[in-house]
C-alpha positions in Angstrom: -22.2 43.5 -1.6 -22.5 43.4 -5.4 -23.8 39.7 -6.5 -21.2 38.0 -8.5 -21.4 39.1 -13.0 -22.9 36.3 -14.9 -23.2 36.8 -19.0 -27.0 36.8 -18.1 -27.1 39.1 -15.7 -24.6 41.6 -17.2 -26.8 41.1 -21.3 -29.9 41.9 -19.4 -28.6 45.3 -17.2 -30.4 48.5 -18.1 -29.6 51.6 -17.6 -31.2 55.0 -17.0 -31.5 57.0 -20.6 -30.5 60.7 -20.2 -30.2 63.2 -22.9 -26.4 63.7 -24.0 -25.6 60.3 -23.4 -24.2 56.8 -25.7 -26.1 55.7 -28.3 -27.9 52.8 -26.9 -27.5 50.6 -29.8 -23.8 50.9 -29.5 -23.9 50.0 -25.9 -26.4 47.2 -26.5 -24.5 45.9 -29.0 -21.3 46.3 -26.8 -22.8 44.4 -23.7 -24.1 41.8 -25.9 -20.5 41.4 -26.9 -19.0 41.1 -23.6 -21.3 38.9 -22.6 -20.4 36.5 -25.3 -17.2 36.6 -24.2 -18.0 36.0 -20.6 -20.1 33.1 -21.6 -17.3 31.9 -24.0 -14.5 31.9 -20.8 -16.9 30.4 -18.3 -17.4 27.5 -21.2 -13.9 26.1 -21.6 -13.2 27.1 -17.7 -15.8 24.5 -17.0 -14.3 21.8 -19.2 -11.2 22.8 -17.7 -12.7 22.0 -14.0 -14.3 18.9 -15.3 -10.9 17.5 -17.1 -9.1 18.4 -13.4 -11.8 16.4 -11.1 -11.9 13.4 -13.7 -8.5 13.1 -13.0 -7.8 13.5 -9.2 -10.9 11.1 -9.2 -9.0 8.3 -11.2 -5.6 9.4 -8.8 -7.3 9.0 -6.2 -9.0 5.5 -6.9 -6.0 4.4 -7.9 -4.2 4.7 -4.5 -7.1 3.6 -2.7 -7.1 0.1 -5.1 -3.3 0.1 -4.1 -3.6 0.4 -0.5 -6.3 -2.1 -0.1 -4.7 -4.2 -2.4 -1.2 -4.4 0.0 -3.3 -4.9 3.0 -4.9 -7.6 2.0 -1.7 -9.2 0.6 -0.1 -8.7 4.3 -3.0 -10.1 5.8 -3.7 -13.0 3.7 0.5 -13.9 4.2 -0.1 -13.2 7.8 -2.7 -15.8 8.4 -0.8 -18.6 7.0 2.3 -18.4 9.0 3.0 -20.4 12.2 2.4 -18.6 15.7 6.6 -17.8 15.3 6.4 -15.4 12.2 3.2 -13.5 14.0 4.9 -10.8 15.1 6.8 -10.2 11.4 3.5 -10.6 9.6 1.9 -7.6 11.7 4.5 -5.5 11.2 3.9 -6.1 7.4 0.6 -5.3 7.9 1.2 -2.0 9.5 3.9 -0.9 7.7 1.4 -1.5 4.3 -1.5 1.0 6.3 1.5 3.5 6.4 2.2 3.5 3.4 -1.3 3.8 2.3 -2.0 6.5 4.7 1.1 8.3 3.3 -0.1 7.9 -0.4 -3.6 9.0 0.3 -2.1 12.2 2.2 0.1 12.4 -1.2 -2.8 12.7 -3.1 -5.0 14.8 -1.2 -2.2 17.3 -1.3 -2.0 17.0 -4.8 -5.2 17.6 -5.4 -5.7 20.6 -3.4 -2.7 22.1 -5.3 -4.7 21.3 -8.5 -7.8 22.4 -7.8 -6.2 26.0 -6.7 -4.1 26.3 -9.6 -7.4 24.7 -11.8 -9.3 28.1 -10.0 -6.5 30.8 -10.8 -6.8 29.4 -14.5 -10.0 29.7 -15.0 -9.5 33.6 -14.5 -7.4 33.8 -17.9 -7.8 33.6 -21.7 -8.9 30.6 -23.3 -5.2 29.6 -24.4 -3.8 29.9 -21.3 -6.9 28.0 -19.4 -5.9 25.2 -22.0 -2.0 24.9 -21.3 -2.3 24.4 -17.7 -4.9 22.3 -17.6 -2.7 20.0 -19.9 -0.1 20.3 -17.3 -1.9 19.9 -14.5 -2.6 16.5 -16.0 0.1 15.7 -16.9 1.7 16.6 -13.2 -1.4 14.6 -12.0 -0.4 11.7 -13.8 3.2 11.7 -12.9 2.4 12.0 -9.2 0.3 9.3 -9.0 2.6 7.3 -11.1 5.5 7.7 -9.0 2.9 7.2 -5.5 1.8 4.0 -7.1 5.4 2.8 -8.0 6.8 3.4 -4.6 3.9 1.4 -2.6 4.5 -1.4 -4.6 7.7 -1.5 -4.6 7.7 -1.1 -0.4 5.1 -3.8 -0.4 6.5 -6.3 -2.6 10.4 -5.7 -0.9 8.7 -6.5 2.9 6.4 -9.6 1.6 9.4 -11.2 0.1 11.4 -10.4 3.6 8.1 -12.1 5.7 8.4 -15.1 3.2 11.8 -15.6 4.3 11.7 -15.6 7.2 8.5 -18.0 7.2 10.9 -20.6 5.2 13.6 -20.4 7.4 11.1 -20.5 10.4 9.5 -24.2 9.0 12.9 -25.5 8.2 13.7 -25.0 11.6 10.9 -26.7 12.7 11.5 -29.4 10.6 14.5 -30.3 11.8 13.5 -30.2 14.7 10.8 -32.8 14.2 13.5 -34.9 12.5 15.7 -35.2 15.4 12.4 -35.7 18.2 12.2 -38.5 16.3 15.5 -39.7 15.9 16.2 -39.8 19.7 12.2 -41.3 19.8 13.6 -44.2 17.7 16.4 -44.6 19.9 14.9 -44.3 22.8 12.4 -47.1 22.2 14.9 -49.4 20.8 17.0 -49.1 24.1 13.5 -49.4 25.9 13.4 -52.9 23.8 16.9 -54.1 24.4 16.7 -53.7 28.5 13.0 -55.0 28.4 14.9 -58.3 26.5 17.6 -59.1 29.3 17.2 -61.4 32.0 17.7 -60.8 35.3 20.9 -63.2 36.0 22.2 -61.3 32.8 21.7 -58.0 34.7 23.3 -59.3 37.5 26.3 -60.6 35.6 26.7 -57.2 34.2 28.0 -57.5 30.6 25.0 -56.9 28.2 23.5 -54.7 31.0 26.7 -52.8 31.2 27.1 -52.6 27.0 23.8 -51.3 26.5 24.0 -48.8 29.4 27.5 -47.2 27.7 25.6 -47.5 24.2 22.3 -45.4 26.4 25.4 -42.5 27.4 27.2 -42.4 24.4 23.8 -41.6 22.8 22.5 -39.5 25.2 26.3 -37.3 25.3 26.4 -37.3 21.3 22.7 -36.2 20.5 22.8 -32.8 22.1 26.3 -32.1 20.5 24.6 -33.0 17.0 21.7 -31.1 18.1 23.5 -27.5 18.9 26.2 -28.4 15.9 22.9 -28.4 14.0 21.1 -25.0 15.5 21.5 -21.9 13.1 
Protein backbone atom coordinates (compact mmCIF):
# COMPACT_ATOMS: atom_id res chain seq x y z
CA UNK A 1 0.00 0.00 0.00
CA UNK A 2 1.11 3.50 -1.04
CA UNK A 3 2.18 5.66 2.24
CA UNK A 4 -0.06 8.52 2.63
CA UNK A 5 1.27 12.24 0.20
CA UNK A 6 2.84 14.64 2.50
CA UNK A 7 4.03 18.22 0.76
CA UNK A 8 7.52 16.79 1.65
CA UNK A 9 7.38 13.76 0.34
CA UNK A 10 5.53 14.68 -2.87
CA UNK A 11 8.54 18.17 -3.36
CA UNK A 12 11.16 15.64 -2.93
CA UNK A 13 9.77 12.68 -5.58
CA UNK A 14 12.13 12.01 -8.52
CA UNK A 15 11.56 10.66 -11.42
CA UNK A 16 13.32 8.64 -14.12
CA UNK A 17 14.59 11.10 -17.11
CA UNK A 18 13.95 9.63 -20.53
CA UNK A 19 14.52 11.31 -23.85
CA UNK A 20 11.16 12.77 -25.28
CA UNK A 21 9.90 13.52 -22.06
CA UNK A 22 8.61 17.14 -19.82
CA UNK A 23 10.97 19.63 -19.33
CA UNK A 24 12.11 19.05 -15.86
CA UNK A 25 12.05 22.56 -14.87
CA UNK A 26 8.49 22.77 -15.60
CA UNK A 27 7.71 19.81 -13.68
CA UNK A 28 9.97 20.87 -10.82
CA UNK A 29 8.45 23.98 -10.75
CA UNK A 30 4.94 22.35 -10.90
CA UNK A 31 5.50 19.95 -7.87
CA UNK A 32 6.96 22.67 -5.97
CA UNK A 33 3.66 24.34 -6.54
CA UNK A 34 1.45 21.67 -5.47
CA UNK A 35 3.25 21.15 -2.77
CA UNK A 36 2.65 24.59 -1.49
CA UNK A 37 -0.64 24.05 -1.84
CA UNK A 38 -0.75 20.91 0.08
CA UNK A 39 1.20 22.49 2.77
CA UNK A 40 -1.09 25.60 2.63
CA UNK A 41 -4.49 23.10 3.14
CA UNK A 42 -2.86 20.95 5.83
CA UNK A 43 -2.12 24.52 7.68
CA UNK A 44 -5.53 25.98 8.17
CA UNK A 45 -6.95 22.14 8.44
CA UNK A 46 -4.83 22.00 11.55
CA UNK A 47 -6.18 25.26 13.03
CA UNK A 48 -9.38 24.01 12.04
CA UNK A 49 -8.85 20.67 14.31
CA UNK A 50 -7.30 22.66 17.02
CA UNK A 51 -10.37 25.37 17.12
CA UNK A 52 -12.82 22.03 17.19
CA UNK A 53 -10.93 20.12 20.26
CA UNK A 54 -10.56 23.58 22.22
CA UNK A 55 -14.10 23.59 22.15
CA UNK A 56 -15.47 20.10 22.81
CA UNK A 57 -12.79 20.43 25.61
CA UNK A 58 -14.53 23.55 27.27
CA UNK A 59 -18.18 21.58 26.37
CA UNK A 60 -17.15 19.02 27.96
CA UNK A 61 -15.74 20.64 31.23
CA UNK A 62 -18.55 22.38 31.41
CA UNK A 63 -20.98 19.49 31.93
CA UNK A 64 -18.68 17.76 34.08
CA UNK A 65 -18.57 21.18 36.55
CA UNK A 66 -22.47 20.93 36.12
CA UNK A 67 -22.95 17.45 37.11
CA UNK A 68 -20.64 17.51 40.02
CA UNK A 69 -21.96 20.66 40.93
CA UNK A 70 -25.88 19.03 41.30
CA UNK A 71 -24.61 16.13 43.17
CA UNK A 72 -23.08 17.78 45.59
CA UNK A 73 -26.07 20.15 46.08
CA UNK A 74 -28.40 16.81 46.52
CA UNK A 75 -25.98 15.46 48.82
CA UNK A 76 -25.23 18.27 50.96
CA UNK A 77 -29.45 18.87 51.20
CA UNK A 78 -29.66 15.19 51.86
CA UNK A 79 -27.47 15.19 54.92
CA UNK A 80 -29.28 17.72 56.67
CA UNK A 81 -32.72 16.36 56.68
CA UNK A 82 -34.31 14.27 59.43
CA UNK A 83 -34.31 10.24 58.99
CA UNK A 84 -38.22 11.03 57.37
CA UNK A 85 -37.06 13.02 54.13
CA UNK A 86 -34.23 10.22 53.52
CA UNK A 87 -35.84 8.46 51.11
CA UNK A 88 -36.75 11.99 48.96
CA UNK A 89 -33.22 13.26 49.36
CA UNK A 90 -31.78 10.01 47.58
CA UNK A 91 -33.97 10.14 44.92
CA UNK A 92 -32.63 13.74 44.34
CA UNK A 93 -29.44 12.40 44.41
CA UNK A 94 -30.07 9.92 41.77
CA UNK A 95 -32.14 11.68 39.67
CA UNK A 96 -29.08 14.54 39.59
CA UNK A 97 -26.44 11.31 38.37
CA UNK A 98 -29.00 10.83 35.57
CA UNK A 99 -29.07 13.71 34.48
CA UNK A 100 -25.44 14.07 34.44
CA UNK A 101 -24.96 10.80 32.89
CA UNK A 102 -27.48 11.96 30.12
CA UNK A 103 -25.57 15.28 29.60
CA UNK A 104 -22.12 13.68 29.37
CA UNK A 105 -23.72 11.06 26.70
CA UNK A 106 -25.12 14.42 25.10
CA UNK A 107 -21.79 15.57 24.70
CA UNK A 108 -19.89 12.77 23.79
CA UNK A 109 -22.29 12.43 20.88
CA UNK A 110 -21.76 15.83 20.03
CA UNK A 111 -18.48 15.55 19.86
CA UNK A 112 -18.12 12.61 17.80
CA UNK A 113 -20.42 14.30 15.20
CA UNK A 114 -17.87 17.17 15.32
CA UNK A 115 -14.87 15.66 14.99
CA UNK A 116 -16.28 13.63 11.75
CA UNK A 117 -17.68 16.54 10.22
CA UNK A 118 -14.17 18.60 11.51
CA UNK A 119 -12.34 15.38 9.29
CA UNK A 120 -14.54 15.68 6.01
CA UNK A 121 -13.68 19.47 6.20
CA UNK A 122 -10.35 19.24 6.29
CA UNK A 123 -10.51 17.52 2.80
CA UNK A 124 -11.79 20.96 1.13
CA UNK A 125 -10.64 24.42 0.09
CA UNK A 126 -9.51 26.82 2.56
CA UNK A 127 -12.95 28.84 2.47
CA UNK A 128 -14.95 26.04 3.01
CA UNK A 129 -12.60 24.52 5.86
CA UNK A 130 -13.30 28.03 7.51
CA UNK A 131 -17.22 28.11 7.30
CA UNK A 132 -17.83 24.96 8.97
CA UNK A 133 -15.49 25.20 11.42
CA UNK A 134 -17.43 28.50 12.44
CA UNK A 135 -20.45 26.40 12.54
CA UNK A 136 -19.34 23.71 14.13
CA UNK A 137 -18.71 26.19 16.90
CA UNK A 138 -21.25 27.75 16.86
CA UNK A 139 -23.51 24.24 17.03
CA UNK A 140 -20.96 23.37 19.76
CA UNK A 141 -21.87 26.18 21.73
CA UNK A 142 -25.62 25.96 21.43
CA UNK A 143 -25.58 22.31 22.42
CA UNK A 144 -23.91 22.82 25.37
CA UNK A 145 -25.89 25.74 26.16
CA UNK A 146 -29.13 24.25 25.95
CA UNK A 147 -27.36 20.68 28.02
CA UNK A 148 -26.29 23.15 30.67
CA UNK A 149 -29.80 24.99 30.89
CA UNK A 150 -31.81 21.89 31.20
CA UNK A 151 -29.61 20.25 34.21
CA UNK A 152 -30.08 23.22 35.97
CA UNK A 153 -33.22 23.80 35.54
CA UNK A 154 -34.07 19.81 36.49
CA UNK A 155 -31.87 20.28 39.48
CA UNK A 156 -32.95 23.43 40.89
CA UNK A 157 -37.06 22.34 40.18
CA UNK A 158 -36.33 18.80 42.42
CA UNK A 159 -34.17 20.72 45.29
CA UNK A 160 -36.90 23.21 45.80
CA UNK A 161 -39.56 20.05 45.80
CA UNK A 162 -36.95 18.13 48.64
CA UNK A 163 -37.01 21.52 50.66
CA UNK A 164 -40.61 21.31 50.83
CA UNK A 165 -41.12 18.61 51.78
CA UNK A 166 -38.30 18.88 54.62
CA UNK A 167 -40.43 22.09 55.87
CA UNK A 168 -43.53 20.41 55.96
CA UNK A 169 -41.80 17.30 57.48
CA UNK A 170 -40.31 19.64 60.77
CA UNK A 171 -43.65 21.36 61.08
CA UNK A 172 -45.07 18.19 61.61
CA UNK A 173 -42.78 17.34 64.01
CA UNK A 174 -43.25 20.30 65.71
CA UNK A 175 -46.48 20.09 66.39
CA UNK A 176 -46.10 17.17 67.49
CA UNK A 177 -43.73 18.14 70.22
CA UNK A 178 -46.14 20.92 71.14
CA UNK A 179 -48.94 18.68 71.90
CA UNK A 180 -46.43 15.71 73.91
CA UNK A 181 -46.16 18.46 75.95
CA UNK A 182 -49.35 19.78 76.35
CA UNK A 183 -50.90 16.46 77.55
CA UNK A 184 -47.18 16.17 79.63
CA UNK A 185 -48.40 19.44 81.40
CA UNK A 186 -51.64 18.01 81.97
CA UNK A 187 -50.77 14.95 82.92
CA UNK A 188 -48.55 16.11 85.82
CA UNK A 189 -50.85 18.65 87.02
CA UNK A 190 -53.64 15.80 87.44
CA UNK A 191 -50.69 13.68 88.91
CA UNK A 192 -50.47 16.79 91.51
CA UNK A 193 -54.18 17.27 92.21
CA UNK A 194 -54.77 13.38 93.16
CA UNK A 195 -51.36 13.30 94.98
CA UNK A 196 -53.09 16.57 97.15
CA UNK A 197 -56.45 14.66 98.32
CA UNK A 198 -56.84 12.93 101.38
CA UNK A 199 -58.02 9.81 101.86
CA UNK A 200 -61.58 10.52 103.70
CA UNK A 201 -61.90 13.06 100.74
CA UNK A 202 -61.50 10.05 98.34
CA UNK A 203 -63.77 8.19 100.15
CA UNK A 204 -66.46 10.89 100.27
CA UNK A 205 -66.06 11.07 96.51
CA UNK A 206 -66.64 14.68 95.45
CA UNK A 207 -63.12 16.21 94.57
CA UNK A 208 -62.02 12.57 93.74
CA UNK A 209 -64.99 12.21 91.48
CA UNK A 210 -64.42 16.11 89.82
CA UNK A 211 -60.94 15.57 89.11
CA UNK A 212 -61.55 12.04 87.70
CA UNK A 213 -64.40 13.62 85.02
CA UNK A 214 -61.85 16.60 84.44
CA UNK A 215 -58.92 13.35 83.84
CA UNK A 216 -61.74 11.84 80.90
CA UNK A 217 -62.81 14.94 79.56
CA UNK A 218 -59.12 15.53 78.81
CA UNK A 219 -58.21 12.34 77.91
CA UNK A 220 -61.62 12.09 75.24
CA UNK A 221 -60.85 15.83 73.88
CA UNK A 222 -57.00 15.50 73.27
CA UNK A 223 -57.04 12.83 70.67
CA UNK A 224 -59.98 14.74 68.88
CA UNK A 225 -57.66 17.94 68.83
CA UNK A 226 -54.89 15.74 67.92
CA UNK A 227 -56.48 14.02 64.52
CA UNK A 228 -58.52 17.56 63.91
CA UNK A 229 -54.95 18.80 63.93
CA UNK A 230 -53.08 15.94 61.59
CA UNK A 231 -52.62 17.09 57.84
Amino acid sequence: MQADITPESFENRTFTTKLRGYDPDEVNEFVAEVAAMLRDHKKHADRAYQAVGEEMGEMLQQARDRADSMIASAESKAADTIATANTAAEETRRAAEEAAAAARAGAEEDAARLRADAERAAAETRRTAEEDATRLRTDAANAAEETRSNAQRDAEDRTARADERVRLLESRENEARDRIRALQGELHRISELLGGLEPDDVTEGSPTEGAAEDTGILLETAPEETAGRAP
